[in-house]
C-alpha positions as CSV (number, residue, x, y, z in Angstrom):
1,X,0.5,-18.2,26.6
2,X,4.4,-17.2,25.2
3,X,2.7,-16.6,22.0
4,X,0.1,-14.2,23.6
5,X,3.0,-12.2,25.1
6,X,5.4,-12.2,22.5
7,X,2.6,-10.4,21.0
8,X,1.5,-8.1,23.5
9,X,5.4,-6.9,23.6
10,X,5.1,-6.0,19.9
11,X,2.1,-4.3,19.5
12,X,2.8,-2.7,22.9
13,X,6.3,-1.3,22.0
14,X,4.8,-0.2,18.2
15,X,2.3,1.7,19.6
16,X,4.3,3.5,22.3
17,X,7.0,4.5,19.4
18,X,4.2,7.1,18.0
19,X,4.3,8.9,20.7
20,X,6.7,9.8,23.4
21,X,4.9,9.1,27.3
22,X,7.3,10.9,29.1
23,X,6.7,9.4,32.4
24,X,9.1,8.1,35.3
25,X,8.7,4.5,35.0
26,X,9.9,2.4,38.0
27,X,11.8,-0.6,37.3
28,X,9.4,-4.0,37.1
29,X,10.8,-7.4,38.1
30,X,9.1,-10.5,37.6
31,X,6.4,-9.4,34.6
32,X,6.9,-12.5,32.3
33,X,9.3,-10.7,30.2
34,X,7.5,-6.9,30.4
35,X,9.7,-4.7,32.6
36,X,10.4,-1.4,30.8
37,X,6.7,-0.2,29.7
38,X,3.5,0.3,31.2
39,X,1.8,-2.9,32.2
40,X,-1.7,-3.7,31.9
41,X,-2.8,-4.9,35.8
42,X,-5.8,-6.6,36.3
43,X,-7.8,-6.7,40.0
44,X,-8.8,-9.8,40.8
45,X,-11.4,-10.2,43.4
46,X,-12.0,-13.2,45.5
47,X,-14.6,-13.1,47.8
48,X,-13.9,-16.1,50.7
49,X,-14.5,-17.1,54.1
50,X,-12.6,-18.7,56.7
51,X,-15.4,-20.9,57.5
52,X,-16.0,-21.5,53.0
53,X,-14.6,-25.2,52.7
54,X,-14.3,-24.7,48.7
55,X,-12.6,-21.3,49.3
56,X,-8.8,-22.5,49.9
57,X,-9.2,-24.0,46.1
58,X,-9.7,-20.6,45.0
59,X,-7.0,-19.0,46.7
60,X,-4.4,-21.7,45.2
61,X,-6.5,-20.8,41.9
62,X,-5.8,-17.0,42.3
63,X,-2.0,-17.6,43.1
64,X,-1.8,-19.6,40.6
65,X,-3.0,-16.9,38.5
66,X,-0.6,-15.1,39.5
67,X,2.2,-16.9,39.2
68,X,1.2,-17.1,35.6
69,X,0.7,-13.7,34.4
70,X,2.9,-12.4,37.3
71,X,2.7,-8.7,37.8
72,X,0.1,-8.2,35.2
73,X,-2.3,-9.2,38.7
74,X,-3.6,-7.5,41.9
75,X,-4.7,-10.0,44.1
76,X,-7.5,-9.0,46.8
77,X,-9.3,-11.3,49.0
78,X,-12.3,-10.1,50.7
79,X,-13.9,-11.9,53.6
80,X,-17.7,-11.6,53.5
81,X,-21.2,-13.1,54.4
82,X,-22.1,-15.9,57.3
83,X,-19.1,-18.0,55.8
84,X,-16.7,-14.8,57.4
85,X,-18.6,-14.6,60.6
86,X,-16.9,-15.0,63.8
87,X,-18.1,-17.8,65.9
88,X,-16.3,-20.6,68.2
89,X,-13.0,-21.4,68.4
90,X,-11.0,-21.4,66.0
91,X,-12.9,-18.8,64.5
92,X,-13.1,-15.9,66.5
93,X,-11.6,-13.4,64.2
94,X,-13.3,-11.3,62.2
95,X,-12.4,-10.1,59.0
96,X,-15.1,-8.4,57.3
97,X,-15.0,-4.8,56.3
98,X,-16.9,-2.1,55.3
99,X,-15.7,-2.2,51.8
100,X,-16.1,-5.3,51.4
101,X,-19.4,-5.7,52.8
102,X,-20.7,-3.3,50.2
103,X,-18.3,-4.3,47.5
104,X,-20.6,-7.7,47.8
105,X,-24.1,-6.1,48.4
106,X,-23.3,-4.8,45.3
107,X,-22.6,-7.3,43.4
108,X,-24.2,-9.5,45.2
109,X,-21.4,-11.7,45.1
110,X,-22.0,-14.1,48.0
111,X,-25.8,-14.8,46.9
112,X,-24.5,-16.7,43.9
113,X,-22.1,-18.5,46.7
114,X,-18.4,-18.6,47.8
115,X,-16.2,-18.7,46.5
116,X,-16.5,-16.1,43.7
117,X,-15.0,-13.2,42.1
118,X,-14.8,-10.2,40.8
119,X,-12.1,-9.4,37.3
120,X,-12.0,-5.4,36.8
121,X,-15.2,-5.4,37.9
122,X,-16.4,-6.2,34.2
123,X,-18.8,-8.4,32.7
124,X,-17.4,-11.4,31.9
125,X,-20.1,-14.1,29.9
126,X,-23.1,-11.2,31.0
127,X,-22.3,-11.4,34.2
128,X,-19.9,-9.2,37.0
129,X,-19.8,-12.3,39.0
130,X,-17.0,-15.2,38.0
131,X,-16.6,-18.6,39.5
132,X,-13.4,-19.7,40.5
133,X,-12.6,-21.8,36.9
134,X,-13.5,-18.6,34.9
135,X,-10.1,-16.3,36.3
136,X,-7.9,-17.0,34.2
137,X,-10.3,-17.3,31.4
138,X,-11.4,-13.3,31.5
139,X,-7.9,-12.0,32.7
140,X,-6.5,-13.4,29.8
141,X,-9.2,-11.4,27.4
142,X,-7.8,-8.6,29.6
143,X,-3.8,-8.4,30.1
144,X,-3.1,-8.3,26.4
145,X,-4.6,-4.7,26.0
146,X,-2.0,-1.8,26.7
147,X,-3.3,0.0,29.6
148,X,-5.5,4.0,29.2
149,X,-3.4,4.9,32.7
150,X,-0.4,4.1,34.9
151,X,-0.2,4.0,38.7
152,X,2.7,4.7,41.3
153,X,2.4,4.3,44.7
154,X,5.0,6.1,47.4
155,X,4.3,5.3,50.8
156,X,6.0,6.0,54.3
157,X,5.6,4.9,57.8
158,X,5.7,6.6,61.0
159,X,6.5,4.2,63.5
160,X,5.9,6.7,66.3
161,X,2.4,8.0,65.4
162,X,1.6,4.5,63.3
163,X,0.9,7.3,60.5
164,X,1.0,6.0,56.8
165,X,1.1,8.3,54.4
166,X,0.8,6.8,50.8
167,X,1.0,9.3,47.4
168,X,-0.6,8.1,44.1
169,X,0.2,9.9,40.9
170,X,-1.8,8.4,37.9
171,X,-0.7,9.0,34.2
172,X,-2.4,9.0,31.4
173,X,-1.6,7.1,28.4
174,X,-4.1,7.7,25.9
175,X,-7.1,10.1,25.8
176,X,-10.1,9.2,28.0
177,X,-13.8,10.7,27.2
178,X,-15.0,9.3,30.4
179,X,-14.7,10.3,34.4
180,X,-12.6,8.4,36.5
181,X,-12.4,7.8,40.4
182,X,-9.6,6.9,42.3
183,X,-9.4,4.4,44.8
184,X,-6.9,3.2,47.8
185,X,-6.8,-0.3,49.7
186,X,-5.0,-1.8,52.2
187,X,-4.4,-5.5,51.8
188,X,-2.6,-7.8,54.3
189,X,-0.9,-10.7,53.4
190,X,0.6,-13.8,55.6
191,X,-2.4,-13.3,57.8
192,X,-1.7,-17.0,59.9
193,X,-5.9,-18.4,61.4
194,X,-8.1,-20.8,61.1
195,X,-9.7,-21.7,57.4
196,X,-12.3,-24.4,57.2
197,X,-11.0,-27.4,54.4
198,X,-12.3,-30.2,52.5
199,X,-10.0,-31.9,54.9
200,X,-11.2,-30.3,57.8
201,X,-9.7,-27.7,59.6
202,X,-6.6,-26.5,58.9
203,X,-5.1,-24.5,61.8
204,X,-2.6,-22.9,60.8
205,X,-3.6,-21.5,57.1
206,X,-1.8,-18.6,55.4
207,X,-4.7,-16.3,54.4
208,X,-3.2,-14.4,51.2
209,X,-4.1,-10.5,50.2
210,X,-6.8,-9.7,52.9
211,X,-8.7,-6.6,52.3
212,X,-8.1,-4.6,55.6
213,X,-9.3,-1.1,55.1
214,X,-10.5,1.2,52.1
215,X,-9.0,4.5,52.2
216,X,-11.1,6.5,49.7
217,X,-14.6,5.5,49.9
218,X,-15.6,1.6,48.5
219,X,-15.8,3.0,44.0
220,X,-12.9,5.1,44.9
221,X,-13.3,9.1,44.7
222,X,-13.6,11.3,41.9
223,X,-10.3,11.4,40.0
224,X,-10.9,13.7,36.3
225,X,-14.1,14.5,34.5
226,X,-12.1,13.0,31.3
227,X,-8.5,13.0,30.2
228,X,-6.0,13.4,27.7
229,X,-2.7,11.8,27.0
230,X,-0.1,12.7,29.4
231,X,-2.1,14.3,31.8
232,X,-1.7,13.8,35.1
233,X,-2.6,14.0,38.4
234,X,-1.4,13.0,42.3
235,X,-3.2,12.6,45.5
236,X,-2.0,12.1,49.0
237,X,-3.6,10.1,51.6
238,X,-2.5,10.0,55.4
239,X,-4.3,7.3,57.7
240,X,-3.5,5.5,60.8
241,X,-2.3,1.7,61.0
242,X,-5.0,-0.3,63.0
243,X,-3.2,-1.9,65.9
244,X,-4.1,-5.5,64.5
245,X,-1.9,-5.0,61.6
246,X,1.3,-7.0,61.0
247,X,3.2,-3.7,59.5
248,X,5.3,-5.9,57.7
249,X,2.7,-7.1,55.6
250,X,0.8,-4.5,54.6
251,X,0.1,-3.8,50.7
252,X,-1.7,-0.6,49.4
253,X,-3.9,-1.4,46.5
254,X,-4.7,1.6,43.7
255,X,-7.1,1.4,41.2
256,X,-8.8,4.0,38.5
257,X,-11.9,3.4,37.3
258,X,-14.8,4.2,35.0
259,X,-16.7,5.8,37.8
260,X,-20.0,5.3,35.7
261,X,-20.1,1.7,35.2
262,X,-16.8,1.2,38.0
263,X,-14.6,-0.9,35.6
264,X,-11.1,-1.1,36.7
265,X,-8.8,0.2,34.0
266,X,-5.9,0.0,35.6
267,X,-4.9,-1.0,39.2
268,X,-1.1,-1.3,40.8
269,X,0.0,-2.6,44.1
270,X,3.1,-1.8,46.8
271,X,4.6,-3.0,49.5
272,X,4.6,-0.3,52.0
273,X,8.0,1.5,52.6
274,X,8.1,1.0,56.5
């Protein structure tokens, strides 16, 4: 895994040195050893339920993950299907979206059963879908590869009007024959319910990374017909905090994609500035 990196610092660094990316990079901390150039960050998709006995595995799985290849990850979970279904006490809440709703019509994600994922939203042995043991498998054919685009994320928080406001400015890094959309999340993290166990029920679970809200629609919104290097371009969103919402613990999630086939190339994640 070193060995990988080591790597992925020198061919990183030797291809940047051909040609200057002028571009305002904020400081990184905890990226395995990567702090002064653009990252390559991978969405990982994990599609759970509070009532999915198998699904806490997965979320130790995905952290896991993440502690492992560190800021090189975007963790989202995404409660869907009968397993996310309110019912009886203890599990009354109900934390299903929109997005994620069609995120897993889809892919059809929870047919194949839960837990599962989704890595870029690319193929990964023929198929989008990817159990559990398979995460770390296709993020590591992914990390490696220096990224076509970066992200930044500035957000702000009215704490009068519960107005968040959140800029995105997205750089390119090499040419790019191909549209892209742009897309905006709001995760949740610390989230403190019920989650069904192996063990039985466990009361007082810490659900991780919740998808809350997509701001631009589900495949994210139409971003540049194609690109070349250096080109760049920002968008502002303005939305209002649902009155659920623990403010303190409220991520927004960018990604670019291919907006044909909806691969993530590049995704980024901030805490927001409240």
């Amino acid at each position: 895994m070193k060995f990988i990196k080591i790597l992925s610092i020198l061919f990183i660094t030797l291809f940047f040195s051909c040609d200057k990316i002028d571009i305002p990079l904020k400081e990184q901390t905890n990226t395995c050893g990567i702090d002064t150039i653009p990252i390559r960050k991978i969405l990982i998709e994990d599609f759970t339920g509070h009532k999915c006995t198998n699904c806490p595995d997965a979320s130790e799985i995905l952290q896991e993950i993440k502690n492992n290849y560190c800021d090189h990850i975007v963790p989202i979970a995404i409660h869907v299907s009968s397993f996310a279904a309110p019912s009886s006490e203890p599990f009354t809440n109900d934390y299903r979206t929109d997005a994620g709703n069609e995120l897993d019509d889809y892919y059809e994600v929870s047919n194949e059963g839960l837990p599962n994922g989704l890595v870029n939203r690319k193929k990964y042995n023929n198929n989008f879908v990817i159990g559990k043991d398979n995460w770390e498998t296709a993020t590591n054919l992914l990390f490696s590869i220096p990224p076509e685009v970066y992200i930044s994320i500035e957000s702000s928080y009215n704490d009068d009007t519960k107005e968040i406001t959140a800029t995105l400015t997205s750089k390119f890094l090499f040419d790019v024959d191909y549209a892209t959309n742009i897309g905006l999340y709001v995760t949740e993290d610390s989230i403190v319910s019920a989650q069904l166990s192996h063990t039985g029920i466990i009361y007082d679970y810490t659900h991780r990374h919740m998808l809350r809200k997509a701001i631009t629609p589900t495949f994210g919104e139409s971003l540049l017909p194609s690109a070349f290097i250096n080109d760049e371009v920002t968008k502002t969103y303005k939305f209002f905090a649902d009155e659920t919402w623990d403010i303190k613990h409220i991520e927004l999630v960018a990604f670019v994609s291919n907006s044909a086939t909806n691969e993530i190339i590049q995704a980024e994640v901030e805490h927001l500035n409240y």
